[in-house]
Structure formats: C-alpha cells, structure tokens
SEMAR-960517 format. One record per atom (N, C-alpha, C): atom name; residue number from 1; x, y, z. Coordinates in steps of 0.05 Angstrom, whole numbers, m for minus. Each point is the difference from the previous one (the first is absolute). Example, Ala and Ser with C-alpha at 12.3 -4.5 7.8 and 13.67 -1.06 7.14 Angstrom:
<atoms>
<atom><fikol>N</fikol><lose>1</lose><px>264</px><py>m114</py><pz>156</pz></atom>
<atom><fikol>CA</fikol><lose>1</lose><px>m18</px><py>24</py><pz>0</pz></atom>
<atom><fikol>C</fikol><lose>1</lose><px>18</px><py>24</py><pz>0</pz></atom>
<atom><fikol>N</fikol><lose>2</lose><px>m7</px><py>21</py><pz>m14</pz></atom>
<atom><fikol>CA</fikol><lose>2</lose><px>16</px><py>24</py><pz>1</pz></atom>
<atom><fikol>C</fikol><lose>2</lose><px>m15</px><py>22</py><pz>14</pz></atom>
</atoms>
This chain:
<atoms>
<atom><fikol>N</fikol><lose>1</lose><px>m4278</px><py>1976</py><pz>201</pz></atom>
<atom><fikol>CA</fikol><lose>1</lose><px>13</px><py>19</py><pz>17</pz></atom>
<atom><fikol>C</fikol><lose>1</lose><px>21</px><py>m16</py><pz>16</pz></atom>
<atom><fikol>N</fikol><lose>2</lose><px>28</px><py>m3</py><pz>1</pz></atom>
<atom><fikol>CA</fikol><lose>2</lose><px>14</px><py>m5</py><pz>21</pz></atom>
<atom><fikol>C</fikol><lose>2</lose><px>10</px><py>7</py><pz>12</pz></atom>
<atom><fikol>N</fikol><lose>3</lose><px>m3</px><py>31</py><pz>12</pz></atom>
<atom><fikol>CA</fikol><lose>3</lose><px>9</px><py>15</py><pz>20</pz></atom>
<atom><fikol>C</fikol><lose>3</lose><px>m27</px><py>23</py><pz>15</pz></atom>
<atom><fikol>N</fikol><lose>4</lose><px>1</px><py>13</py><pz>13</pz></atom>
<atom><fikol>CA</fikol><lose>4</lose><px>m21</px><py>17</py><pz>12</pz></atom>
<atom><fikol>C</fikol><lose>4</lose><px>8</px><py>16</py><pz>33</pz></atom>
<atom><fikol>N</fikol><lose>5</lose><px>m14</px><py>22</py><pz>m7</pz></atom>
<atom><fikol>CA</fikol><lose>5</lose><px>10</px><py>14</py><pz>23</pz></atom>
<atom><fikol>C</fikol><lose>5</lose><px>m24</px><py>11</py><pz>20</pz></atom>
<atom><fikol>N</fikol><lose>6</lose><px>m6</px><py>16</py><pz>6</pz></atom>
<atom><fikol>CA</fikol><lose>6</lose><px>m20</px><py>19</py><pz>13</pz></atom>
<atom><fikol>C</fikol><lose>6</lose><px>5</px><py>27</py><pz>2</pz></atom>
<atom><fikol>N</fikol><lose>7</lose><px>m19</px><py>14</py><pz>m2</pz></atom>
<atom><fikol>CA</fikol><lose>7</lose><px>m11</px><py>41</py><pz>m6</pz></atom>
<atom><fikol>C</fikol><lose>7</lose><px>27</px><py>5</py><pz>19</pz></atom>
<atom><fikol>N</fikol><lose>8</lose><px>m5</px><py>m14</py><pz>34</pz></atom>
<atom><fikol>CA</fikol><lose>8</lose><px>17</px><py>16</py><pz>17</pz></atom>
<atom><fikol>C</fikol><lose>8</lose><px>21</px><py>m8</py><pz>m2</pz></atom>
<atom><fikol>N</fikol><lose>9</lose><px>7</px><py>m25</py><pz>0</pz></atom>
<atom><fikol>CA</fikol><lose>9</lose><px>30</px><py>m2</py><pz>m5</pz></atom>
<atom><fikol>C</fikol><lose>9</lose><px>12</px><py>21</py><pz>m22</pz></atom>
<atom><fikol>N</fikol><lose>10</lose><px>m3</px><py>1</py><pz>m30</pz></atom>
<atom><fikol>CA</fikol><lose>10</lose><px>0</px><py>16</py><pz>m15</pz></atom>
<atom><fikol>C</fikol><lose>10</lose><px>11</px><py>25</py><pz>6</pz></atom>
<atom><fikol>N</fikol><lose>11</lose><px>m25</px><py>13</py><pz>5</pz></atom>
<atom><fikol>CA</fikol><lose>11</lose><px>m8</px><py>30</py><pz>12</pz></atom>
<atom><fikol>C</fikol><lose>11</lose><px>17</px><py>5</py><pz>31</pz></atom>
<atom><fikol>N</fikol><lose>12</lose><px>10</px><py>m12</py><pz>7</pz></atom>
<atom><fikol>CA</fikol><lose>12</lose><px>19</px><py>m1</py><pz>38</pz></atom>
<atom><fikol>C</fikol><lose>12</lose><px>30</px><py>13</py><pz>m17</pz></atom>
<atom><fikol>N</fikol><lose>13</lose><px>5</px><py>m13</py><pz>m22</pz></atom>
<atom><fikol>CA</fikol><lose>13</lose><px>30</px><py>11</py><pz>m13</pz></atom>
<atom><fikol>C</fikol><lose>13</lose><px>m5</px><py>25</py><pz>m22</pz></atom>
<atom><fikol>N</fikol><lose>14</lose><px>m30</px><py>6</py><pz>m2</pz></atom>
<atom><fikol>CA</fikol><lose>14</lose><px>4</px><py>32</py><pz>m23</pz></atom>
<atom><fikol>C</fikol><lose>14</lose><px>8</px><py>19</py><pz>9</pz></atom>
<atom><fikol>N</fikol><lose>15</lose><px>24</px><py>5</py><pz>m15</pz></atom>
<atom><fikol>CA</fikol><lose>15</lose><px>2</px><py>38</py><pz>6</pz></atom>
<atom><fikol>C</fikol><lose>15</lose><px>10</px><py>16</py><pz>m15</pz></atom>
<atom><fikol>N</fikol><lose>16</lose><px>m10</px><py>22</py><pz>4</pz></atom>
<atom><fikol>CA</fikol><lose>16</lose><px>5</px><py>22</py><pz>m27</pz></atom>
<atom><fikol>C</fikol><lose>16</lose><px>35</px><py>0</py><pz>m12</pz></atom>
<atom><fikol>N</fikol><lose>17</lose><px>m4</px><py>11</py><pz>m23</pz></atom>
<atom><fikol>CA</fikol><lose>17</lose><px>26</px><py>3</py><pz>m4</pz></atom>
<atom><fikol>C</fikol><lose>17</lose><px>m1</px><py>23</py><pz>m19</pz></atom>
<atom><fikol>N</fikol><lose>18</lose><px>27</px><py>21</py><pz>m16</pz></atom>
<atom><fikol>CA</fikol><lose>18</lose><px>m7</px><py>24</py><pz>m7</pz></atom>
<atom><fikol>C</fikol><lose>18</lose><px>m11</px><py>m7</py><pz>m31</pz></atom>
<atom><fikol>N</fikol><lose>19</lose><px>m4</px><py>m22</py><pz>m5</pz></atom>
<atom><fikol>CA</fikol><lose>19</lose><px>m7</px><py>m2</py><pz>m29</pz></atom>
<atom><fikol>C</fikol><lose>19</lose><px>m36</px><py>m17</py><pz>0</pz></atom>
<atom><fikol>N</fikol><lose>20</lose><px>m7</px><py>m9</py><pz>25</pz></atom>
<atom><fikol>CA</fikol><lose>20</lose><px>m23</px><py>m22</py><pz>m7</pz></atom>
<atom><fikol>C</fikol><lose>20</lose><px>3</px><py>m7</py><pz>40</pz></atom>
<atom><fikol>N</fikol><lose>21</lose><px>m2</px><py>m30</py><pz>m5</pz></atom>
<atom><fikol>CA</fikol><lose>21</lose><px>2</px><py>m11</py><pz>26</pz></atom>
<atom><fikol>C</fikol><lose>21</lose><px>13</px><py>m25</py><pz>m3</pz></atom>
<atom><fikol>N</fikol><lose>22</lose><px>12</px><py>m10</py><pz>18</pz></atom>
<atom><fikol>CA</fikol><lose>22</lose><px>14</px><py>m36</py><pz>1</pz></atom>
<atom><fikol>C</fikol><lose>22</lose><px>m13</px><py>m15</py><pz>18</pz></atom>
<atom><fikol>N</fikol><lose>23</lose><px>m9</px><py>m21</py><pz>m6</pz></atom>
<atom><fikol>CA</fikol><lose>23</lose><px>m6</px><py>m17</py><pz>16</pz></atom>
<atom><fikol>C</fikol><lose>23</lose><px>29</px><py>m20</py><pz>15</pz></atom>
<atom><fikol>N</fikol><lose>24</lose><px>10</px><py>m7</py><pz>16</pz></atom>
<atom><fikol>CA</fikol><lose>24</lose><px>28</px><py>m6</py><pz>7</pz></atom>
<atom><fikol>C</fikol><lose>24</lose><px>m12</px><py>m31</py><pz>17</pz></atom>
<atom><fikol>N</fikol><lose>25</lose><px>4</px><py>m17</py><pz>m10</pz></atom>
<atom><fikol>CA</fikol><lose>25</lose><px>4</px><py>m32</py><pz>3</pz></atom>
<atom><fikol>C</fikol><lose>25</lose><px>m20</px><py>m9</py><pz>7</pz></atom>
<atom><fikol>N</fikol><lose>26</lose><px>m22</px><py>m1</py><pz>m22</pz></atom>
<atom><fikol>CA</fikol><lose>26</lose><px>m19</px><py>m6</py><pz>4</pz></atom>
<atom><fikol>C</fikol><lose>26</lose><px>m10</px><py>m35</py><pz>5</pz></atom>
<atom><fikol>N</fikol><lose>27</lose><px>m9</px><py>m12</py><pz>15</pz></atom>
<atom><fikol>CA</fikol><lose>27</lose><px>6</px><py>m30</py><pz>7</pz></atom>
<atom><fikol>C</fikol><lose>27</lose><px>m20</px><py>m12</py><pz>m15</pz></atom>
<atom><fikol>N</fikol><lose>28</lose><px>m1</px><py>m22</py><pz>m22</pz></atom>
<atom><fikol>CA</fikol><lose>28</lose><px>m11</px><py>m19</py><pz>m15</pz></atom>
<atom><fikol>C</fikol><lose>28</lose><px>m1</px><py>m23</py><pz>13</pz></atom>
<atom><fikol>N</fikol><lose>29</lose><px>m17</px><py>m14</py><pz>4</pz></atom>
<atom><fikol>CA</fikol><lose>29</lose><px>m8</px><py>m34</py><pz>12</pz></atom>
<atom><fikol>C</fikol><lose>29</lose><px>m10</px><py>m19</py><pz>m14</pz></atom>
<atom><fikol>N</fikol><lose>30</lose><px>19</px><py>m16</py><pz>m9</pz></atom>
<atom><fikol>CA</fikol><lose>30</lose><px>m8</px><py>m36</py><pz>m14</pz></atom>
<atom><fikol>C</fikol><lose>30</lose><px>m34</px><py>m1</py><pz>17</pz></atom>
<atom><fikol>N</fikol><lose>31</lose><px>m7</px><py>m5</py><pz>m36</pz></atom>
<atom><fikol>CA</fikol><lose>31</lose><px>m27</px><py>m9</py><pz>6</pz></atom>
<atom><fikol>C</fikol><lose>31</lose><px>m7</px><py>m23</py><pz>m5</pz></atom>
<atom><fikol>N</fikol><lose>32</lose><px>m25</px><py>m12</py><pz>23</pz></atom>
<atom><fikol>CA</fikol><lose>32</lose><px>1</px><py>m35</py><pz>m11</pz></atom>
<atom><fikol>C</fikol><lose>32</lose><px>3</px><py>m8</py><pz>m23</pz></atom>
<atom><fikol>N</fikol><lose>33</lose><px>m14</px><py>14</py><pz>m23</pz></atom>
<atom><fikol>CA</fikol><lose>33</lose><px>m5</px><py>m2</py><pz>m28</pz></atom>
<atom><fikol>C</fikol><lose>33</lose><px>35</px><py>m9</py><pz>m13</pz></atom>
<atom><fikol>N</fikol><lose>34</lose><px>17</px><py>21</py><pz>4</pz></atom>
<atom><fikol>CA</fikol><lose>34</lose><px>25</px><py>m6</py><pz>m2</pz></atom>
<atom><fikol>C</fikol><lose>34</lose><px>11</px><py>m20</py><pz>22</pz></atom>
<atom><fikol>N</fikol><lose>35</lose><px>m1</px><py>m10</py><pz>15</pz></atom>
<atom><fikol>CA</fikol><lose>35</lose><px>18</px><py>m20</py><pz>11</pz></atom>
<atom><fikol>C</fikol><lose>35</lose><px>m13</px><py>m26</py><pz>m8</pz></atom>
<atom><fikol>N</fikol><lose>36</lose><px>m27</px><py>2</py><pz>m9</pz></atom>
<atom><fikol>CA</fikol><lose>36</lose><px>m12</px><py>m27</py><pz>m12</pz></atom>
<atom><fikol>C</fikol><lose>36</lose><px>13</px><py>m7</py><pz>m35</pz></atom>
<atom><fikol>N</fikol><lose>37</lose><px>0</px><py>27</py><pz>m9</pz></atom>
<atom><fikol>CA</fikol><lose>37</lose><px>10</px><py>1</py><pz>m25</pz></atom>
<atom><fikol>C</fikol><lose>37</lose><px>37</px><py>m8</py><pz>m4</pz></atom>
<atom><fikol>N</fikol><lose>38</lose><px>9</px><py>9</py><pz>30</pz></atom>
<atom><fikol>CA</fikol><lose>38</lose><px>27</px><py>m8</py><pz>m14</pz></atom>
<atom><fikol>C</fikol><lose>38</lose><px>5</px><py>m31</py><pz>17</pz></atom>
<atom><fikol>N</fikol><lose>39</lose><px>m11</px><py>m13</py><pz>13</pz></atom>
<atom><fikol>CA</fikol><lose>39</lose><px>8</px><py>m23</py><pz>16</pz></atom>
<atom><fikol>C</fikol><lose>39</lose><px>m22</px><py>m14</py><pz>m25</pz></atom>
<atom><fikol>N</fikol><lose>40</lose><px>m22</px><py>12</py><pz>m14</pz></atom>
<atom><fikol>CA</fikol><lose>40</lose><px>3</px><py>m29</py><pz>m32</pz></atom>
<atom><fikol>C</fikol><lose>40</lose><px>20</px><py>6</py><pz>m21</pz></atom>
<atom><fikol>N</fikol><lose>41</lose><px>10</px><py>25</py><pz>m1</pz></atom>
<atom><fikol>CA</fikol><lose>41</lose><px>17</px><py>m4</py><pz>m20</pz></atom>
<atom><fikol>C</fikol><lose>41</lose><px>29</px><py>m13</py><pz>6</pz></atom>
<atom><fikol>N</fikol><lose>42</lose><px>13</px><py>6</py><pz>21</pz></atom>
<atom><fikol>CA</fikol><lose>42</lose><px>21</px><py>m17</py><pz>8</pz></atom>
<atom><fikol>C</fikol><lose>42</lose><px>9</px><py>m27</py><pz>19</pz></atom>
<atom><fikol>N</fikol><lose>43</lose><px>m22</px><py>m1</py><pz>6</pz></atom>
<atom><fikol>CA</fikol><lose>43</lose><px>m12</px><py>m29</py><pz>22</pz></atom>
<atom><fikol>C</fikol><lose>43</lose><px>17</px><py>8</py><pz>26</pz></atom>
<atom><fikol>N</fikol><lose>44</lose><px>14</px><py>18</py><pz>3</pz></atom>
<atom><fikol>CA</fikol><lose>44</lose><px>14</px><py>12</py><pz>26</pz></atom>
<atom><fikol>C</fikol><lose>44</lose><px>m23</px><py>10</py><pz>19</pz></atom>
<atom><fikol>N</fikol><lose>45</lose><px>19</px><py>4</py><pz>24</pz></atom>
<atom><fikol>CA</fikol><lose>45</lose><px>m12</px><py>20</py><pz>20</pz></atom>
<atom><fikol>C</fikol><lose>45</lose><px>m4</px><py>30</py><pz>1</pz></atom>
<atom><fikol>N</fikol><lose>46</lose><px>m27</px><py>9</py><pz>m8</pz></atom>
<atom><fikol>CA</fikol><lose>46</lose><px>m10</px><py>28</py><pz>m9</pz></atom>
<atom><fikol>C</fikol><lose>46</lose><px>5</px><py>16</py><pz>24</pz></atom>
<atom><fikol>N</fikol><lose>47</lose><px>9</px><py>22</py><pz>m3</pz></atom>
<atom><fikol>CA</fikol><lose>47</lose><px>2</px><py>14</py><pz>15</pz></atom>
<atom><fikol>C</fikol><lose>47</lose><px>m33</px><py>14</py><pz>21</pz></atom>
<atom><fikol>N</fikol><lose>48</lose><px>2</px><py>m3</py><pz>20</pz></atom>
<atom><fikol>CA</fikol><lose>48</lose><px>m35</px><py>4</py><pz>27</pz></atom>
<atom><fikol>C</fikol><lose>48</lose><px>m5</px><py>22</py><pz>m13</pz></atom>
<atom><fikol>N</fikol><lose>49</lose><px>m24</px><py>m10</py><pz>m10</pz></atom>
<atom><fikol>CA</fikol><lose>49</lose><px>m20</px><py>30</py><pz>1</pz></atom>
<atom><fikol>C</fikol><lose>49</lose><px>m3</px><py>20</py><pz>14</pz></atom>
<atom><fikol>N</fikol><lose>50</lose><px>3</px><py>27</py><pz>m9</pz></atom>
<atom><fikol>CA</fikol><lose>50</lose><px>3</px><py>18</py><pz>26</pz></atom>
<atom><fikol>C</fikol><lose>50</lose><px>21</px><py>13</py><pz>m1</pz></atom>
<atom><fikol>N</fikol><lose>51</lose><px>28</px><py>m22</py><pz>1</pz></atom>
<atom><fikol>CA</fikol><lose>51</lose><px>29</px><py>12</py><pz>m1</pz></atom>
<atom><fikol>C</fikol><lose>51</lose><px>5</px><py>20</py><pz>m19</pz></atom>
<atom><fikol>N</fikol><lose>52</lose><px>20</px><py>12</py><pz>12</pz></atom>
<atom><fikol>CA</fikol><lose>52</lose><px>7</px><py>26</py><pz>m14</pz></atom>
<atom><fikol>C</fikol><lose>52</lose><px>12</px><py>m5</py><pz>m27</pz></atom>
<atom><fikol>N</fikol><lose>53</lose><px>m11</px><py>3</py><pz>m24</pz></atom>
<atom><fikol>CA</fikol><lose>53</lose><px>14</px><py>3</py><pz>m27</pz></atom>
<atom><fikol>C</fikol><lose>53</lose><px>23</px><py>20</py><pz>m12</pz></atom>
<atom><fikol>N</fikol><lose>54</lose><px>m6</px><py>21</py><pz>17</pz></atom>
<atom><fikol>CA</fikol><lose>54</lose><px>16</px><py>29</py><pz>m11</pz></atom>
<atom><fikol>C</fikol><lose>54</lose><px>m8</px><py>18</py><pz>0</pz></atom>
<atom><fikol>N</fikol><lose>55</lose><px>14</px><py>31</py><pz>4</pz></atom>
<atom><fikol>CA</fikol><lose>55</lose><px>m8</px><py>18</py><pz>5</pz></atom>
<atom><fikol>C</fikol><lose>55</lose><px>m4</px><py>18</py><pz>m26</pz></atom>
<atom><fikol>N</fikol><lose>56</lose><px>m9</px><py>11</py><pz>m3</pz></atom>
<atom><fikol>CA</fikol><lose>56</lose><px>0</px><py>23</py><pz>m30</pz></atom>
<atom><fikol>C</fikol><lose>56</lose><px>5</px><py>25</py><pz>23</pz></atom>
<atom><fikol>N</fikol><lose>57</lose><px>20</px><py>26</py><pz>m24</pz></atom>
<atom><fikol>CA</fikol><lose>57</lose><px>5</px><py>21</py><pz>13</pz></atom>
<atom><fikol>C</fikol><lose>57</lose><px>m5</px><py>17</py><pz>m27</pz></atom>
<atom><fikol>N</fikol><lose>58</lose><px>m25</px><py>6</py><pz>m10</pz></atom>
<atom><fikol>CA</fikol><lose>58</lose><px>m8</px><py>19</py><pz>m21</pz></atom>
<atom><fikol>C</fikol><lose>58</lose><px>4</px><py>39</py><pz>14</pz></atom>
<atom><fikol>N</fikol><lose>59</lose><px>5</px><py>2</py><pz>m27</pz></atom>
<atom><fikol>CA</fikol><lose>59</lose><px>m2</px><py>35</py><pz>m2</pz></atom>
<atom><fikol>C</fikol><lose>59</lose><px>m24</px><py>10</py><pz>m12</pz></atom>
<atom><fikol>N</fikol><lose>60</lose><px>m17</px><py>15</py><pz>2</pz></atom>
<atom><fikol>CA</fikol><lose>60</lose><px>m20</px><py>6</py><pz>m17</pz></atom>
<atom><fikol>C</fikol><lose>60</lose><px>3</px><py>28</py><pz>m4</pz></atom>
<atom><fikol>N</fikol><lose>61</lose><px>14</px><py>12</py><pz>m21</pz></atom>
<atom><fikol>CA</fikol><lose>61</lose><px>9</px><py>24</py><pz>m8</pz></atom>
<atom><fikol>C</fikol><lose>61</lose><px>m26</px><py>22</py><pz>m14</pz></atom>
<atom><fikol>N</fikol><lose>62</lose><px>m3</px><py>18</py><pz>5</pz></atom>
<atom><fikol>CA</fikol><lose>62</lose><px>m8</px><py>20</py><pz>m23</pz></atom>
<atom><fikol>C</fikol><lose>62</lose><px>14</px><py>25</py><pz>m8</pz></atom>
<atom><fikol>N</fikol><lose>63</lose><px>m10</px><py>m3</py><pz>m30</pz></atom>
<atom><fikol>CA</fikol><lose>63</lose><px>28</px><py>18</py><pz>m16</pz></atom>
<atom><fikol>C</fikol><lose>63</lose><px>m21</px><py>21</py><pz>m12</pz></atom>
<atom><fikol>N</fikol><lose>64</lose><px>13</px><py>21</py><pz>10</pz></atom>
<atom><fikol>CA</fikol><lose>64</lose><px>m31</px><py>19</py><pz>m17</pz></atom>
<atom><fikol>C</fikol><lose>64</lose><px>7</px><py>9</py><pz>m23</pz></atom>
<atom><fikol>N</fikol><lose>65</lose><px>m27</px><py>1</py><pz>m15</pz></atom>
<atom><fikol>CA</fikol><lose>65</lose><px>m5</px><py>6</py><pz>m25</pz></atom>
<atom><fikol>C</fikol><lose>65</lose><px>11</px><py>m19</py><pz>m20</pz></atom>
<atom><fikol>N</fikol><lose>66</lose><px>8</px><py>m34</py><pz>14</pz></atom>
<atom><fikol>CA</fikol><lose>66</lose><px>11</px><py>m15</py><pz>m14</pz></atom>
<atom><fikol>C</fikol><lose>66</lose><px>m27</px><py>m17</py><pz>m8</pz></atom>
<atom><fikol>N</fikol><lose>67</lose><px>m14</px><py>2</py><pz>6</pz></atom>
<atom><fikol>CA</fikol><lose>67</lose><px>m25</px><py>m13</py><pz>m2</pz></atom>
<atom><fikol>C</fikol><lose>67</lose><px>m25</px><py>22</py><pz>m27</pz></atom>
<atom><fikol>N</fikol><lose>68</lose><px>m19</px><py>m18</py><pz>m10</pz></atom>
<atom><fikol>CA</fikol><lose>68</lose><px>m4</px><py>14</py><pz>m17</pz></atom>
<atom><fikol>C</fikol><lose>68</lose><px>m31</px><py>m9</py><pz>0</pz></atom>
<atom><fikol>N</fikol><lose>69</lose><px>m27</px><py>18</py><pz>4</pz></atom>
<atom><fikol>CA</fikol><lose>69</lose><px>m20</px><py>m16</py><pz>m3</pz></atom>
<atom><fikol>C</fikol><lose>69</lose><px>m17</px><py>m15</py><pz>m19</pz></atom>
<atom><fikol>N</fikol><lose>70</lose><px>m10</px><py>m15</py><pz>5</pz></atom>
<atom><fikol>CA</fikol><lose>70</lose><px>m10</px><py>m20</py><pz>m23</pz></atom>
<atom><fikol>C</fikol><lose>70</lose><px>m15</px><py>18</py><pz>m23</pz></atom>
<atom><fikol>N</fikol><lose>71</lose><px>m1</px><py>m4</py><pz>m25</pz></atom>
<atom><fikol>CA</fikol><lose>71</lose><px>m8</px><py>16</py><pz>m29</pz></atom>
<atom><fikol>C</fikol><lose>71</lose><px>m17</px><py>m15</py><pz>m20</pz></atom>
<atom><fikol>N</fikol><lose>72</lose><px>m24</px><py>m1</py><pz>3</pz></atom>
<atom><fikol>CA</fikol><lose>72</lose><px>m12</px><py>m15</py><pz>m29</pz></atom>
<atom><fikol>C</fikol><lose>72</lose><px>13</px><py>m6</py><pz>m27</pz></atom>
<atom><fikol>N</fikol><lose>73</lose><px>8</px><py>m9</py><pz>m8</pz></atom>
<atom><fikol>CA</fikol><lose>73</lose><px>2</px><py>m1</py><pz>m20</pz></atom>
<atom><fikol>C</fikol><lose>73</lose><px>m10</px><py>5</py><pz>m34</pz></atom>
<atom><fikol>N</fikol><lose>74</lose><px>19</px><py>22</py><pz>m18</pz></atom>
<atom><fikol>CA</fikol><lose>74</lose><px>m4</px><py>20</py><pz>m27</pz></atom>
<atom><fikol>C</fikol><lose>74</lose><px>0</px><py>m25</py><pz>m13</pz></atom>
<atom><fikol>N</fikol><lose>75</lose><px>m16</px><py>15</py><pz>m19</pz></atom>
<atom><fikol>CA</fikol><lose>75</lose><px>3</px><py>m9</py><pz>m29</pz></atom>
<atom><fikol>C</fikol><lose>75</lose><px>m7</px><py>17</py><pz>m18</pz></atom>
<atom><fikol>N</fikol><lose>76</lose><px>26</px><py>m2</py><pz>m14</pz></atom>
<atom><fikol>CA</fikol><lose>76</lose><px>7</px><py>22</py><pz>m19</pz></atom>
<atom><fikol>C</fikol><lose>76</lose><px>m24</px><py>m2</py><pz>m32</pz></atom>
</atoms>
C-alpha cells in the first residue's frame, strides 16, 4: 500500500449528485511502507510518512436498468 486515507476524511467531501454521489478531493497519505520502498529503490530522500500524496475526486454514478442481475448459467 503506498497511500491511505481515513472513513472521515473521505466521507467530510461526499455529496449527492443527480446521477449517484461524488466524493470531491479526497486526501491520500504516503505510507511508511512506501517511503521505505522508494528511498531503497532510488537511494534519495523519500518523501515523510504521513505527507500528503494526492487527492482522488471520484463519481460514483447509477444508471438504471443498466445493471443486470447475476444468472446461473444454461446448458443447452
């Protein structure tokens, strides 16, 4: 894992929208795992654990009747 967030951080930016909901800049944090992983792969100075990696701004849409429910499968 080299990034990670938390429920509230997350959930502080959801809000509906007319199709689903958006989550709007959701904050990701360098995890030790990754700053140990990239200060052995490049012998540089890894960026502090913790620090902010990037934000994600997802849409989570639903389209009705675009969805179809799961079907056992025939044999003819």
């Amino acid at each position: 894992m080299i990034a990670e967030s938390t429920y509230v951080e997350v959930m502080a930016g959801a809000r509906p929208s007319p199709t689903g909901f958006r989550i709007k800049k959701a904050p990701f944090y360098v995890t030790q795992e990754a700053a140990g992983l990239f200060s052995a792969a490049t012998g540089a100075t890894a960026p502090r654990a913790g620090s902010l990696f990037g934000t994600l701004t997802p849409n989570f849409d639903y389209v009705p009747g675009a969805a179809t429910p799961p079907s056992f499968p025939t044999f003819p």
